[in-house]
Structure formats: C-alpha cells, structure tokens
N, C-alpha and C positions, 0 to 999 in steps of 0.2 A: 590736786585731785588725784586720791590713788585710781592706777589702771588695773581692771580687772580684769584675769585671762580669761581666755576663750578656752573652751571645753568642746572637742568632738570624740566620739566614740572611732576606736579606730576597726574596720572592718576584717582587713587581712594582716596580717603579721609576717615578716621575710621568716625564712629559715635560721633560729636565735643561733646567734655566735656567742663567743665569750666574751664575757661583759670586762671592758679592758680598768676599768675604774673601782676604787672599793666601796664596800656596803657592810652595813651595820646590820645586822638580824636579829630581831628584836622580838620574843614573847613575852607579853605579861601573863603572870599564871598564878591562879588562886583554884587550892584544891584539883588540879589534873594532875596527880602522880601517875593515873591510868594513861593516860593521853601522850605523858610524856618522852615514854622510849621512843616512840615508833614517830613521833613528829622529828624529834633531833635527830635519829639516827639519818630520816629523809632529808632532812633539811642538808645535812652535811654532804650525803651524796648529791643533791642536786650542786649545793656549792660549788663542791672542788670540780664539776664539770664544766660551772658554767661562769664562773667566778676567780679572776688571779687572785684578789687579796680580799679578806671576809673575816668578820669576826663575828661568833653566835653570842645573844646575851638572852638568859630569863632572869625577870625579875619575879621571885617568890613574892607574894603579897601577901605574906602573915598565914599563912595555907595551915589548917588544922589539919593536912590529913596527914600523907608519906610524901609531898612536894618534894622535901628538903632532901629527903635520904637518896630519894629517886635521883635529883640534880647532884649530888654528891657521889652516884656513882656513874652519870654520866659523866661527871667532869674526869674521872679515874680515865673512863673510857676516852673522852674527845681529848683531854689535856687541856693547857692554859688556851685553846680556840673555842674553848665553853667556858663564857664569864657568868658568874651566877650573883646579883646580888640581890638579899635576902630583908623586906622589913619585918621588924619585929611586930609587928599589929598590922591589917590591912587597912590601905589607907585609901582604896579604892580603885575604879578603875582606871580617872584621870590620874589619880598619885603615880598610880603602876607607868603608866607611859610617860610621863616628865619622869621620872627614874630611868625608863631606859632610854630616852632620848635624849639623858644631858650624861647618863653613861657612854653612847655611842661617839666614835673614835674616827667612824670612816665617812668616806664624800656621802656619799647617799645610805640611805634610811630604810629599810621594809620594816614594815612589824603585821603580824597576824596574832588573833588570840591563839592562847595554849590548850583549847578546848579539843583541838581537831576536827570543827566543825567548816576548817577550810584547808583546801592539799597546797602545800608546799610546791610540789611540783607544778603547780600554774603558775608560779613565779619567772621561769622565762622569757614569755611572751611579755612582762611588764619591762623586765631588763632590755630587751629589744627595741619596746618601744619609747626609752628614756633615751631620746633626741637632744641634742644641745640647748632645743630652745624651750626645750620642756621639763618642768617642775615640779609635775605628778603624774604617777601613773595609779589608776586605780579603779579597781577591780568593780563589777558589780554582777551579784547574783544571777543566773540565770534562774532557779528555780528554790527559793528558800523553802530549807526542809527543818521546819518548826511549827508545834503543834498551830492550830488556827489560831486563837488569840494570840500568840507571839509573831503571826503574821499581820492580825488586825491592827497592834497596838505598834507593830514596828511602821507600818504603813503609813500610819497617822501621826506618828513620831519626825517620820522621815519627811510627810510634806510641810509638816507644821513648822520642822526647820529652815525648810527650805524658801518656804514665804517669809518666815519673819528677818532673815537675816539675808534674803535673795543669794539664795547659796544655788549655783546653777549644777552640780552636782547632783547624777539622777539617785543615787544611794550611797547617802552617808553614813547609811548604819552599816556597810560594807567596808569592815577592816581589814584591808587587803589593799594595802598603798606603798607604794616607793615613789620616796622625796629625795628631792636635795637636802643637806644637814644645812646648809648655809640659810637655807631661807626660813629657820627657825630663829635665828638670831636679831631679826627686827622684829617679835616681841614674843615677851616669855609667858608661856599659856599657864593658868591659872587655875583649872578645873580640875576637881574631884573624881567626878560623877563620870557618865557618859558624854556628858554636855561637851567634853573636851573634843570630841571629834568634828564637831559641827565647827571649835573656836578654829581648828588646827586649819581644816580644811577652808574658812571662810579666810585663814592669813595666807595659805597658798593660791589660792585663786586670786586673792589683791595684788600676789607680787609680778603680775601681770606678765607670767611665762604661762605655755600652755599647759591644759590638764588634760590627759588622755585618760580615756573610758577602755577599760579591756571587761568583756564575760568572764566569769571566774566561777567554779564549782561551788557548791554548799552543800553539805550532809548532815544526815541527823545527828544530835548529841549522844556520844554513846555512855557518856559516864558523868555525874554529878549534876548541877541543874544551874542555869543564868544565874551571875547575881544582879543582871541587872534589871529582868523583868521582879520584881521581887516592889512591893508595895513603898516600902521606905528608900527604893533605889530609883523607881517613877517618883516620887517626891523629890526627891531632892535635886534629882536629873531635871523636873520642873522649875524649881527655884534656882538652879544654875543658870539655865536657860530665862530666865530673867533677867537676872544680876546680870547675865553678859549685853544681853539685849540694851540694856541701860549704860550700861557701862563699855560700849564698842566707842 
C-alpha cells in the first residue's frame, strides 16, 4: 500500500536563510515576450541572494509572438545560467513542463508560469520551508485575480480534482511549487493538458514525505490571455482527467 503525505499549511515562517542545496527554475512560456524581462531579470536577483547554486530554464512553447527574440537577448544578458529550450510547435501546457522537468539538472524543482501572474520573490519563504522530511512546498492564492468566470471554472476544476483523485492539496491549480527532482523518477508523467498538475502533485503526495502549504500573491494578467481557459483546452483537460483517472 503506497503511504500518502500529510499536508499542513505552514503559519509562520523563520527569517529565510540561504538555501544551501541547488534548484532548477523552471518557466514554461507561450507567447509572454511582455512578461518576460522583468520575471528573469527578478528571478536572478532573488537567486544569487538566496541561492549557492541555481540554474534558470524557459521553455518556449512554439510562441508566435517575440518569445524567442526576447529569451535570446536575455541569454546575451544572463549568459549560459539562462538555458532556453525552444519547441518548434506548442505542445501544450503538460508538453511545456515534462521539457523542463527532464531539462532540469539540480536537487530541487520550482517552476512558476511565465505569465507574471505570480512574484518570484515569494519564493523564499517556500526555500525555507523545504525541511528534510518534506517533498513539497506549495503555494496557494491568497486572493485570485481573474476575471469571475476564470474564478468559477477554476474553482470547480479545483474540487472536482480534488474528489476524484482524493488529492488533499487545498489549490492545485496554484503553480507555484518546489519539489524534490528525485521523487519524479518513480513515474514519468504523461500529460498534455493542465491535467499534468493534478498527475504531478497526486505522485508527490503518494511519496509519503510531507507537503507544506505557503500563501503566495496572485495578480492580474497584464498581457496576452490563458490558453488554458480556452474551450478546446477545457476539453481536453477533461479527457486527460479521464484517461488518468482510469489509468492511475
């Protein structure tokens, strides 16, 4: 019988030190060339403060817009600690993170989307709270700032996973998680769609170390629009979430 962790939210937080282990930092990113300076340029200064050893990675996911040009003059700027890899078609959101997840080189894992619609700088407080005996840290909303139906539908998203797979996890549509890399390798996720986040998180919580809950900011989007609220991206995020359900 797999054991499944325990999940509490953690209240107060010590004064974050320097996180003495390395991490992989991970955007997937389709179409935010806007978004893009002003996350990486954060990302790095938070890094080198709080971080000995770090590597940054986007993965382009087939982006029509200036993605490409934009990450090719960051990388001028970051040098070889900005890994960029680029598909030539988007292969979606699950594609996007199995790319940078089996890109990623360090102990531990964060990824956040590349939208901007969460700060970097609350990453900290998750570094702090990754304990020896713990296998996730992960973020959740304090106050989602998206239009009302992108609140309704995420809402009903979120419990609907949460019953059918008894994911104890209060928000998993909350991308804002640092993992162990290791406890990806007892099994390799499968998912396209959205649905990958529900697979990710129901293999960390089985690997029966604990999951910490931290508050994490949310803001509005300020440039381009979801692809995953989008009618064919609920579809198929449906029929993922089948096929796993059946196939766990």
């Amino acid at each position: 019988m797999q054991k499944t962790a325990s999940v509490r939210p953690l209240a107060t937080v010590a004064p974050v030190q320097r996180f003495a282990h390395s991490v992989s930092v991970f955007f997937p990113a389709y179409n935010d060339a806007p978004s893009l300076p002003a996350l990486i340029t954060k990302t790095f200064v938070v890094l080198e403060e709080f971080v000995d050893d770090f590597e940054v990675i986007v993965v382009n996911d087939g982006s029509a817009d200036d993605t490409g040009k934009v990450l090719g003059e960051l990388q001028l700027q970051f040098g070889p600690r900005l890994r960029v890899v680029t598909h030539p078609e988007n292969r979606g959101y699950g594609g996007a993170l199995r790319t940078g997840f089996a890109t990623a080189t360090k102990d531990f894992i964060f990824y956040t989307d590349g939208d901007g619609q969460y700060d970097v700088g609350d990453l900290p407080p998750l570094l702090e709270a990754m304990q020896p005996q713990v296998g996730l840290v992960n973020g959740y909303k304090i106050a989602r700032q998206d239009p009302w139906h992108r609140k309704a539908i995420g809402a009903v998203y979120n419990q609907f996973a949460r019953f059918l797979f008894r994911v104890r996890l209060r928000d998993i549509d909350c991308d804002f998680r640092l993992f162990r890399r290791a406890l990806l390798e007892e099994k390799p996720l499968r998912s396209s769609s959205g649905t990958i986040c529900v697979e990710l998180v129901k293999l960390l919580e089985r690997s029966g170390m604990e999951v910490v809950e931290l508050p994490v900011g949310h803001y509005p989007r300020r440039h381009g629009r979801s692809q995953f609220f989008r009618m064919k991206s609920l579809a198929t995020t449906f029929v993922q979430l089948c096929r796993l359900y059946f196939t766990r």
